[in-house]
MIMI-356662 format. One line per 10 residues: their letters; for each residue x, y, z of N, C-alpha, C. Coordinates in pm, 1 decimal, padded with zeros to 6 digits. Layout:
N
A = X:Y:Z:X:Y:Z:X:Y:Z | ...
END
This chain:
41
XXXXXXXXXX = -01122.2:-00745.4:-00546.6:-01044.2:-00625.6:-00521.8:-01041.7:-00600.1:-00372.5 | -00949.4:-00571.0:-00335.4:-00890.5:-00555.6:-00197.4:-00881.2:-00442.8:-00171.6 | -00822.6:-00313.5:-00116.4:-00799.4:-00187.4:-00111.7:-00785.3:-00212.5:00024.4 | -00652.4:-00135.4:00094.5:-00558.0:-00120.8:00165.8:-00513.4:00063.1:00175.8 | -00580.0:00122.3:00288.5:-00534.1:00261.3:00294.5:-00476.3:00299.8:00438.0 | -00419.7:00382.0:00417.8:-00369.5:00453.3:00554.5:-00305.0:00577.9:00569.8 | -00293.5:00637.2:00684.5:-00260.8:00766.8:00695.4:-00151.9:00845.1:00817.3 | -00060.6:00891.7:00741.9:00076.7:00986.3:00813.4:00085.3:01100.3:00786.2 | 00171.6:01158.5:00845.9:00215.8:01282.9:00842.1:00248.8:01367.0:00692.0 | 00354.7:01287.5:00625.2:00357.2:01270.5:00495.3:00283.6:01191.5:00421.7
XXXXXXXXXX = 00249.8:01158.0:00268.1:00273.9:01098.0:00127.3:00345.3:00961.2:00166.2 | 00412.7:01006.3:00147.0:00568.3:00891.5:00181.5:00574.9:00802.5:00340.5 | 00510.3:00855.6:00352.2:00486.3:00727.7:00536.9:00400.7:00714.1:00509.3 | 00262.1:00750.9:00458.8:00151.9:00676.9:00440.0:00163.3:00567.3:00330.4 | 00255.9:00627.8:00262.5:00283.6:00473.1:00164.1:00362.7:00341.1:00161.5 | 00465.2:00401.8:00282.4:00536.4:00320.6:00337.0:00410.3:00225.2:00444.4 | 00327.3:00277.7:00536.5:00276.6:00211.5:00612.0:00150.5:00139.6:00551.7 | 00131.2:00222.1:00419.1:00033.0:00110.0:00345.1:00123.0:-00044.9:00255.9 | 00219.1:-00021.7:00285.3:00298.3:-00141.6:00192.7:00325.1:-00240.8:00340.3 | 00331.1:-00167.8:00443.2:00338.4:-00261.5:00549.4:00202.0:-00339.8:00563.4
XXXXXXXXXX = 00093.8:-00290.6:00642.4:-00013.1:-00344.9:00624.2:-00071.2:-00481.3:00495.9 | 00029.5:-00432.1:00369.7:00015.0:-00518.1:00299.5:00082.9:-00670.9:00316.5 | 00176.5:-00651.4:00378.2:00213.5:-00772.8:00421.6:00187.9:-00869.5:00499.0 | 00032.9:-00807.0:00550.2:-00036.0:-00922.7:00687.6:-00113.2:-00973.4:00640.4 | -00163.4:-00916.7:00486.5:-00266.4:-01033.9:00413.8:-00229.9:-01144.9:00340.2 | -00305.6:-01211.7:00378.5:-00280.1:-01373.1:00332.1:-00385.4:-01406.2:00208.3 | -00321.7:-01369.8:00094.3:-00456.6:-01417.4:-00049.6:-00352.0:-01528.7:-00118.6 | -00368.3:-01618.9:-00118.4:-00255.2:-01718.1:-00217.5:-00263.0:-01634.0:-00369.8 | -00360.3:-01619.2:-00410.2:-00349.4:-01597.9:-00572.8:-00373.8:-01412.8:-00540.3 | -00306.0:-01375.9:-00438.2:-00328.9:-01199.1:-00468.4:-00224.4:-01148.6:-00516.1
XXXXXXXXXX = -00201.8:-01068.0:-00546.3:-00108.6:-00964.2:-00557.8:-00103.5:-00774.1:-00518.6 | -00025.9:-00703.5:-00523.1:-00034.2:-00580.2:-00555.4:00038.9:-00500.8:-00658.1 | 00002.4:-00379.0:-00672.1:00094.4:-00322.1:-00763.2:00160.6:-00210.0:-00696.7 | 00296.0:-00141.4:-00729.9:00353.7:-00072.7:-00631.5:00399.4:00055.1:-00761.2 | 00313.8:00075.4:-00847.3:00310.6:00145.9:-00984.5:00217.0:00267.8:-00982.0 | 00120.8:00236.4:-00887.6:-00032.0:00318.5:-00891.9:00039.8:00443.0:-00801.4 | 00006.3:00588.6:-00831.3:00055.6:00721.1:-00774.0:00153.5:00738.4:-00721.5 | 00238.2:00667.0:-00799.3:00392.7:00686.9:-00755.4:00489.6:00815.9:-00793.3 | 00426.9:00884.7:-00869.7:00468.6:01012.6:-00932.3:00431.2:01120.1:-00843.9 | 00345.6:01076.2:-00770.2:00273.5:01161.7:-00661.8:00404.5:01223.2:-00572.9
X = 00514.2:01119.0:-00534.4:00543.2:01152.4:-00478.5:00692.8:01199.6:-00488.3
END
């Protein structure tokens, strides 16, 4: 398990800049899910 956090002004830029960050990791067999507290916002 990996965990990837970060923090903006809003909800919504912090989730945007946590989906960025996600893109600099390199796991061949990783994934994420883009499902988890999405109602949140």
């Amino acid at each position: 398990v990996l965990n990837v956090t970060a923090r903006a002004e809003t909800l919504s830029a912090a989730q945007r800049r946590a989906y960025k960050l996600l893109e600099k990791v390199d796991w061949q067999e990783g994934f994420h899910r883009t499902d988890i507290g999405w109602r949140a916002l």
